[in-house]
VMD Tcl script that draws the C-alpha trace (Angstrom):
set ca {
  {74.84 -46.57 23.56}
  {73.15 -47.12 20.15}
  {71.39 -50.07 19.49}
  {71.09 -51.36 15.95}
  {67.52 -51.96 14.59}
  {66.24 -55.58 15.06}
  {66.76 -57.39 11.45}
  {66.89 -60.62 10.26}
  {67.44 -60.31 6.55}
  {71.07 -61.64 6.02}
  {69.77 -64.70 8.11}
  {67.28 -65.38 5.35}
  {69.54 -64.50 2.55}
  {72.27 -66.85 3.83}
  {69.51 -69.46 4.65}
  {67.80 -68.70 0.78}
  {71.73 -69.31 0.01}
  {72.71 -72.44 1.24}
  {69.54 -73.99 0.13}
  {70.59 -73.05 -3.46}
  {73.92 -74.39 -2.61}
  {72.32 -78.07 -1.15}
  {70.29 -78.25 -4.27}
  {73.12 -77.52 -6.65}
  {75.57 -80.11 -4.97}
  {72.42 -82.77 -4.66}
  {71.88 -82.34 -8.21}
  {75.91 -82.49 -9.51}
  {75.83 -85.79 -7.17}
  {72.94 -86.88 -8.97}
  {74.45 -86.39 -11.76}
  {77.82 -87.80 -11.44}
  {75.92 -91.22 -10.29}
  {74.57 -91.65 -13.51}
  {77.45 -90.44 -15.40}
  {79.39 -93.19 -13.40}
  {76.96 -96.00 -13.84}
  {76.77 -95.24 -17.66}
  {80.07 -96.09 -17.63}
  {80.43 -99.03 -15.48}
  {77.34 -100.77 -17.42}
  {79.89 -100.02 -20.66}
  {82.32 -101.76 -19.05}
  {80.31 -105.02 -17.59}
  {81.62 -108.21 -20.00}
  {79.10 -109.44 -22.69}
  {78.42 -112.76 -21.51}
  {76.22 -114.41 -19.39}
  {76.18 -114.81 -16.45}
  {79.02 -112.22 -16.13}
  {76.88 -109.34 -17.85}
  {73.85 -110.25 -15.02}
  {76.13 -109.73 -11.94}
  {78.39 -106.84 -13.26}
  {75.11 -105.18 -14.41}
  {73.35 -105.86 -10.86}
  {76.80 -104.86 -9.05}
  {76.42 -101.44 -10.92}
  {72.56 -100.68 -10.51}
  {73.56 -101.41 -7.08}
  {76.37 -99.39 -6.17}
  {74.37 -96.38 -8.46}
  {71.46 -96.56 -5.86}
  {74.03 -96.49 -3.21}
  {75.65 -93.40 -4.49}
  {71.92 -91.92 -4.96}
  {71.21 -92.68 -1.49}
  {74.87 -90.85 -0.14}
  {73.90 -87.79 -2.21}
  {70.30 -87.95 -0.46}
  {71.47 -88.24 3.00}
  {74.32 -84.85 2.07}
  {71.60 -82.71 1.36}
  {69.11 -83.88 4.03}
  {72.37 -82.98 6.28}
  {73.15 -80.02 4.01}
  {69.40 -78.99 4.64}
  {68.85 -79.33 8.08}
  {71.84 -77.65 8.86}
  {70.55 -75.03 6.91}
  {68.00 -74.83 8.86}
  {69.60 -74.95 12.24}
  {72.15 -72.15 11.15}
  {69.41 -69.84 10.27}
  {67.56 -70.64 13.63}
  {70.49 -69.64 15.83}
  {71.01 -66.50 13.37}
  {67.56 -65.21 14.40}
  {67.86 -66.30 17.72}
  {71.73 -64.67 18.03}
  {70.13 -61.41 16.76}
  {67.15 -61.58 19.02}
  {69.67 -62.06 22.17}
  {71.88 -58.79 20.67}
  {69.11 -56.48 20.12}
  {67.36 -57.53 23.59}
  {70.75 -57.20 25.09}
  {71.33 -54.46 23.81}
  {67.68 -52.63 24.86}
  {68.46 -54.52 28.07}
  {71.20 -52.81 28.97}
  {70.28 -49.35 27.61}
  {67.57 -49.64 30.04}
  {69.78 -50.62 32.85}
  {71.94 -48.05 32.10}
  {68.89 -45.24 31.51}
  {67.75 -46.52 34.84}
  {71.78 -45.84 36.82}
  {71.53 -42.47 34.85}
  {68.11 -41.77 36.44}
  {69.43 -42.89 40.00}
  {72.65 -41.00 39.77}
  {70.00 -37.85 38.65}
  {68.06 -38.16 41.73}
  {70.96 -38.23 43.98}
  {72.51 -35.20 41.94}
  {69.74 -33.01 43.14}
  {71.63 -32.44 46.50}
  {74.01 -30.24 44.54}
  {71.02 -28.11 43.38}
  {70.82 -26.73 46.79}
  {72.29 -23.36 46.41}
  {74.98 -23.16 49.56}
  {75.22 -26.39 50.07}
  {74.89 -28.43 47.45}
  {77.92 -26.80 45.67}
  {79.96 -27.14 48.63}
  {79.14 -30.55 48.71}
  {79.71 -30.80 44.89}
  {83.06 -29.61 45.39}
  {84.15 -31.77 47.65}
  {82.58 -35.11 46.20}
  {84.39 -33.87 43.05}
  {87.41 -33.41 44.75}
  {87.87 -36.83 46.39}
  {86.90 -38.42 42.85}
  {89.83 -36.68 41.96}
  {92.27 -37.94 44.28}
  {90.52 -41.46 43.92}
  {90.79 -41.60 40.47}
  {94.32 -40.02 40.26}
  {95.68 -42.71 42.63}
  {94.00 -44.96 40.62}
  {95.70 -44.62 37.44}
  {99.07 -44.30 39.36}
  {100.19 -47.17 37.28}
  {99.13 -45.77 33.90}
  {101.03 -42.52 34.91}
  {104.27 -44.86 35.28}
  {103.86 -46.44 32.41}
  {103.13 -43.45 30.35}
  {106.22 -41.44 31.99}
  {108.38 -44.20 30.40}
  {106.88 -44.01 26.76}
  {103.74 -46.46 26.99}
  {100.84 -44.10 26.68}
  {98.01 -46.27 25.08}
  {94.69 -44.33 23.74}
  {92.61 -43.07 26.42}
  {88.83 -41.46 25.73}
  {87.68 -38.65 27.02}
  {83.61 -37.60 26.57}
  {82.69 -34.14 25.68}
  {79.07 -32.93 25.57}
  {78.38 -28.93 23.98}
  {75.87 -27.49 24.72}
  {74.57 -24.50 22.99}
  {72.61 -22.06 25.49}
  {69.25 -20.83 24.80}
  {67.69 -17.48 26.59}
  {64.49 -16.85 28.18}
  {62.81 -16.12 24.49}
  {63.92 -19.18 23.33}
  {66.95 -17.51 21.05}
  {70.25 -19.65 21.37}
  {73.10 -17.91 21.27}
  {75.11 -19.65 18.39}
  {74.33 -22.27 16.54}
  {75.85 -25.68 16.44}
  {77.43 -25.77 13.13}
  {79.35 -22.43 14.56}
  {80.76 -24.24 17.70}
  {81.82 -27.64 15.64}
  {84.87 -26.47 14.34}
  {86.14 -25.74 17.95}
  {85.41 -29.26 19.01}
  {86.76 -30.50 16.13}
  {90.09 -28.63 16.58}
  {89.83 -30.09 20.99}
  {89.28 -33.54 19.15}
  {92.72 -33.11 16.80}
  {94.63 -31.81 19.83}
  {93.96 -34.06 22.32}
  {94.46 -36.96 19.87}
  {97.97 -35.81 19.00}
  {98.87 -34.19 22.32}
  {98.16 -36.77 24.63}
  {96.82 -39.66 23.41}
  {93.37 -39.22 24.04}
  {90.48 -39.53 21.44}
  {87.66 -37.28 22.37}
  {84.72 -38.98 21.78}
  {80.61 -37.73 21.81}
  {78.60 -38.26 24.91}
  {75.35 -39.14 23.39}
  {77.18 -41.13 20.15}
  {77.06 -41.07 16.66}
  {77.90 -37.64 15.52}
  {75.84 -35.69 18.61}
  {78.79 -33.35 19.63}
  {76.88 -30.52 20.18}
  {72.95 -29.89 21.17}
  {70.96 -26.64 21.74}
  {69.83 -26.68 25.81}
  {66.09 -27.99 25.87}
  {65.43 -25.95 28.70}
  {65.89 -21.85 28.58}
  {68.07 -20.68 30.83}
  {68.06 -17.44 33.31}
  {70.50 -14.65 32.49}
  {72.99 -15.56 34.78}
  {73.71 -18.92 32.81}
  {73.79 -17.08 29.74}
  {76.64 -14.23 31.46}
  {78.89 -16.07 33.54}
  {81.70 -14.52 35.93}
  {85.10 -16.58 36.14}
  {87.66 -16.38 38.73}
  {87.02 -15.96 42.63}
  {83.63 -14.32 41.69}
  {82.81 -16.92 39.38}
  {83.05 -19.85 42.34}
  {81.19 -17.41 44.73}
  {78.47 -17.17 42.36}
  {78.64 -21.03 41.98}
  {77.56 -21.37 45.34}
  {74.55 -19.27 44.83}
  {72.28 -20.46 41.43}
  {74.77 -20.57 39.00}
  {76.47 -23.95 40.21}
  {73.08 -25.59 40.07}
  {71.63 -24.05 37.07}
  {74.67 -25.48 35.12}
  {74.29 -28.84 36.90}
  {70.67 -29.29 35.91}
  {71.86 -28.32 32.53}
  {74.07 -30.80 32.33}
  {71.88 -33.76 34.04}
  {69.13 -32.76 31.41}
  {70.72 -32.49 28.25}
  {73.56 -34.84 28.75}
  {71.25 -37.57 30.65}
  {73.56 -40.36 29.37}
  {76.52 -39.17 30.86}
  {74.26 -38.60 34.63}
  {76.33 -41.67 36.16}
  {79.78 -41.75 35.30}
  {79.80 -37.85 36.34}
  {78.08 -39.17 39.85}
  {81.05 -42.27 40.55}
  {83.68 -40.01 38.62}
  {85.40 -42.63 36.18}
  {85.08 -41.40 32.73}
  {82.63 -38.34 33.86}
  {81.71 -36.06 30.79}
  {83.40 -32.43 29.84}
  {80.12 -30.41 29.55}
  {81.20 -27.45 27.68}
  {78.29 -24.50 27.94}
  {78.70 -22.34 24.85}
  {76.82 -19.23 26.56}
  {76.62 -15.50 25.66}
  {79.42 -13.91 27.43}
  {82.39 -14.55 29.66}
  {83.30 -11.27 32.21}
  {86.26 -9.78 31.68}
  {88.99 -10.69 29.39}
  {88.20 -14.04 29.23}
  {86.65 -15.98 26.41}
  {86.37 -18.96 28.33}
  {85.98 -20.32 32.38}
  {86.76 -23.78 34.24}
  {86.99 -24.00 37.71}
  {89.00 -26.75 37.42}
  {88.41 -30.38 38.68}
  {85.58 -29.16 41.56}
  {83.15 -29.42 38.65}
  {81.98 -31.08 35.15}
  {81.35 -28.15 33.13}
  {83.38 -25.78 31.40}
  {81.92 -21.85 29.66}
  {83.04 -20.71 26.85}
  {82.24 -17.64 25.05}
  {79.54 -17.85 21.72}
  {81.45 -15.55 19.43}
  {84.09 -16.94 16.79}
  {87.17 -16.97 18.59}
  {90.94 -16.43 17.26}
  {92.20 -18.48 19.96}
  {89.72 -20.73 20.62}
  {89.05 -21.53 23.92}
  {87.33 -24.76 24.15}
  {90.58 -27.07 24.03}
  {92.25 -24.53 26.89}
  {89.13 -25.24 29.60}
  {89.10 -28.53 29.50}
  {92.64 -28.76 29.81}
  {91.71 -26.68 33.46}
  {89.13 -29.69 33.91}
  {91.80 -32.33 33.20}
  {93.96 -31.20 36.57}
  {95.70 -28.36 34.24}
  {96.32 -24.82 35.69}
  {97.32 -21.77 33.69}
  {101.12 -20.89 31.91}
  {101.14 -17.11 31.21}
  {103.91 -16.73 28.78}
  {104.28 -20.24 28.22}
  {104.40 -19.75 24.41}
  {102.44 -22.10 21.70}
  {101.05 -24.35 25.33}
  {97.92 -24.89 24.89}
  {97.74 -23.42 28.84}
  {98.91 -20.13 28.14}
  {95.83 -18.86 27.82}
  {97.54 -15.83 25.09}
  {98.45 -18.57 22.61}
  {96.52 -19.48 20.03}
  {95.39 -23.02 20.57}
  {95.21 -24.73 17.01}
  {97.71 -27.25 15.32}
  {99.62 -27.39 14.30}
  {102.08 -25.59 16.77}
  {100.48 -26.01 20.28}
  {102.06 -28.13 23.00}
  {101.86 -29.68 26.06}
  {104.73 -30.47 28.26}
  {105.35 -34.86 29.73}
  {103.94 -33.09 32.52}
  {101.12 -32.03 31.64}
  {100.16 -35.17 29.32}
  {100.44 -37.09 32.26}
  {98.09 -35.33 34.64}
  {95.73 -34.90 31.72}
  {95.34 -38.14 31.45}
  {95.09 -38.90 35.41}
  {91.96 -37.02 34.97}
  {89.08 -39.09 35.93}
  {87.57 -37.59 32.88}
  {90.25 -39.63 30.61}
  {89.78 -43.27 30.85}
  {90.34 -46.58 28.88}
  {86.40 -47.70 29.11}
}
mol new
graphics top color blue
foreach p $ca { graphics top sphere $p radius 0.5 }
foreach p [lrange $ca 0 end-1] q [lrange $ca 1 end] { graphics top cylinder $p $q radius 0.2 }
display resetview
């Protein structure tokens, strides 16, 4: 959430403004009075006593008109002011608001960190991980039931999904890519997902922060990862909960939703190497967080793993799918099957808030 600096200046411009306008429309009244009583003093007869009462009838009704443009601009004036008082006052109540519930929401992310250090137990807290993961999956999922109905049947309305990259840095404090190196992979996930399924892939932190170097160096074994069954034994040992901290740390604002579930954050490591053929890892919907290799890729991996953490499994052979994990996944020729569009966006990380 981004809250916009506290500033009053179009409330004094459009006060400065309309006090132009009052005095412009006092003085036109003004003078259109006199213009008017000019005239009707032309017209009074010439004798007496006909001049003395069409003279005093005019002088009359000019101070009368006087008096109605006096009373508009008071009114024009102290509405003026009014205007400009609730202007401040509106602003005041939107930036305080605003801080207000960044706070409130800084304090729920700080809450759902403190509880999130049971998962840092290697053993454990994975285990437990998984399976709070898990049932936030099956929540979720039967949760959006509905939406899964309606989309089956054509009505698929935009969904979001968060993404968070995270650049890895070693024990030396040497990342291992830079971020304008991993952007054009997110912004290729970003085009997919938008014209696959619906779903607009939107920054974690705002603005234009898609990817961050980790503030924290990380051990060797977050910066070579295993996949596969050797990859979820080692998540159960310090991998798990080195990635987890990663996560809670550099993507603080995302801490809450990934504790309830609804709308949790992709956290995609970019990290030295991947074992094995692989350029990229998931585990799937038992965790947040997705590897994927640091080195340009022809294939590029990125959009694949977080189809594996939105409920998708693997299609060897499957052609231009962005699941077979052969194909190259770019636009414009990658696909995804009804299927799959639905349970992507059954994910509990693809939501409408």
């Amino acid at each position: 959430m981004e809250c916009a600096e506290f500033e009053t200046e179009h409330c004094t411009k459009e006060k400065v403004e309309s006090y132009e306008e009052c005095t412009a429309k006092k003085d036109a009244g003004k003078q259109e009075c006199s213009q008017w009583a000019d005239q009707g003093y032309k017209k009074c007869c010439g004798w007496q006593p006909c001049k003395f009462f069409c003279d005093a009838m005019v002088w009359v009704s000019k101070w009368v008109c006087l008096g109605y443009v006096w009373v508009a601009n008071w009114v024009c004036v102290g509405w003026t002011w009014i205007t400009h008082k609730f202007c401040v006052a509106w602003e005041t109540i939107k930036w305080s608001a605003c801080w207000g519930a960044k706070g409130f929401l800084w304090l729920l992310n700080g809450a759902a960190f403190v509880v999130s250090m049971i998962f840092w137990i290697p053993g454990l807290g994975p285990l437990a991980r998984w399976l709070w993961h898990g049932l936030l999956t099956v929540f979720w999922g039967f949760v959006g039931l509905v939406d899964m109905g309606l989309c089956a049947i054509g009505v698929c309305p935009p969904k979001k999904l968060r993404l968070l990259a995270i650049v890895m840095v070693g024990e030396r404090g040497q990342a291992v890519t830079t971020p304008a190196a991993v952007l054009p992979e997110v912004t290729n996930t970003i085009d997919l997902y938008r014209r696959l399924a619906d779903v607009e892939v939107v920054p974690l932190l705002g603005g234009d922060k898609w990817v961050v170097e980790s503030n924290t160096p990380a051990p060797g074994y977050l910066l070579n990862v295993d996949c596969g069954g050797e990859g979820l034994v080692k998540d159960l040992g310090l991998v798990g909960p080195g990635f987890d901290f990663q996560a809670s740390v550099n993507g603080w604002d995302g801490n809450f939703r990934r504790l309830i579930g609804y709308g949790a954050p992709v956290i995609a490591f970019f990290v030295r190497d991947v074992e094995g053929s692989s350029q990229g890892c998931s585990f799937g919907p038992l965790v947040d967080y997705v590897t994927v290799e640091s080195q340009p890729s022809v294939a590029d991996s990125l959009p694949h793993e977080i189809g594996h953490a939105c409920n998708l499994i693997d299609l060897p052979g499957a052609g231009s799918n962005l699941m077979n994990p052969q194909a190259n996944h770019r636009l414009p020729n990658t696909t995804l099957e009804k299927g799959q569009v639905l349970l992507v966006r059954a994910s509990r990380h693809v939501t409408y808030l």
